[in-house]
Steps between C-alpha positions, in 0.01 A plus 500: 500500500553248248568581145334409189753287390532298830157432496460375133817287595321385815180434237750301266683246815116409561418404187808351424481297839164329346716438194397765274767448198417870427559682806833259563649643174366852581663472865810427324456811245428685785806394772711343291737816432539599826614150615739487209670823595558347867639220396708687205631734777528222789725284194648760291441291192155533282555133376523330842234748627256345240576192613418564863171687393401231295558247769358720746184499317450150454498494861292783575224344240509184657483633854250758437221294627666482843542880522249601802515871416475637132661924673787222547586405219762771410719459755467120471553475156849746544577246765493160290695708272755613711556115596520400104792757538657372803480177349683638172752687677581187713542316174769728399694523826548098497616564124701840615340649251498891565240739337619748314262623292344843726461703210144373392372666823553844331332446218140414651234777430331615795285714283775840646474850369811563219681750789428212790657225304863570556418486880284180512809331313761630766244403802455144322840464469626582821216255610651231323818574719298387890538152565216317338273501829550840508425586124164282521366671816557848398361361128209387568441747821582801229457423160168222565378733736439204756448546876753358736285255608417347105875564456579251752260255381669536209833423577430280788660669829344671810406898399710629748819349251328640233543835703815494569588327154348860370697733729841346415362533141436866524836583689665321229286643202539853651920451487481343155278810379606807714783612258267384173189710604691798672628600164 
């Protein structure tokens, strides 16, 4: 069953399809967080993540009227995101720059009860530990409660990778936060 929100979101990409200024800035309003907290934890950096979300949505506005399916959208839109990132990151390796900047990823609100918070912040950090494929799967799988499937739409490899992208993610996750979680 599809939830309230996905279907005023579904509402919004048909409107904004036909060009409805309106619904395009209310799609953004609406999405736009999420896809800045994928990119913020696929780049470590808020700045550069801006940058990528930005781009991403120039893209996604001017490709919206090619989009066959408005339930797509999501994982489409996390998808050309996840590209503006790659493309980013690339940037840097040619430049060897290195990110170092993985503190921002605590701070993001994820609307947690005060005696939750202290374990959200030790399960995002040890996230920001997997190898980036690994910390976007289990991401977006976990906290943007996407299905494999949209999950691999998103970041653009077959679902069974996504699968075992997530296992090696939990194995790792689970060692990282045994010792943390036991006490």
């Amino acid at each position: 069953m599809r939830s309230k929100q996905h279907i005023v979101e579904e509402y919004l990409v048909a409107c904004a399809r036909l060009g409805d200024r309106s619904a395009i800035n209310r799609l953004v309003t609406l999405r736009g967080p999420a896809l800045l907290r994928h990119a913020i934890r696929l780049l470590g950096n808020r700045d550069d993540a801006h940058d990528a979300v930005q781009d991403a949505w120039i893209e996604i506005i001017g490709s919206l009227p090619r989009l066959r399916d408005e339930r797509a959208f999501p994982a489409w839109a996390y998808r050309i995101v996840t590209r503006r990132a790659a493309r980013i990151v690339a940037g840097r390796v040619r430049h060897r720059a290195e990110v170092n900047d993985t503190a921002e990823l605590a701070d993001i609100a994820v609307d947690e009860t005060a005696s939750m918070a202290a374990d959200a912040r030790a399960v995002r950090q040890a996230i920001t530990t997997l190898p980036p494929p690994q910390a976007a799967a289990i991401s977006l799988f976990y906290l943007e409660d996407m299905s494999v499937a949209e999950v691999a739409i998103a970041l653009d490899v077959p679902p069974g990778t996504i699968k075992t992208r997530l296992m090696h993610a939990r194995t790792k996750l689970n060692k990282a936060l045994k010792g943390d979680l036991d006490e």
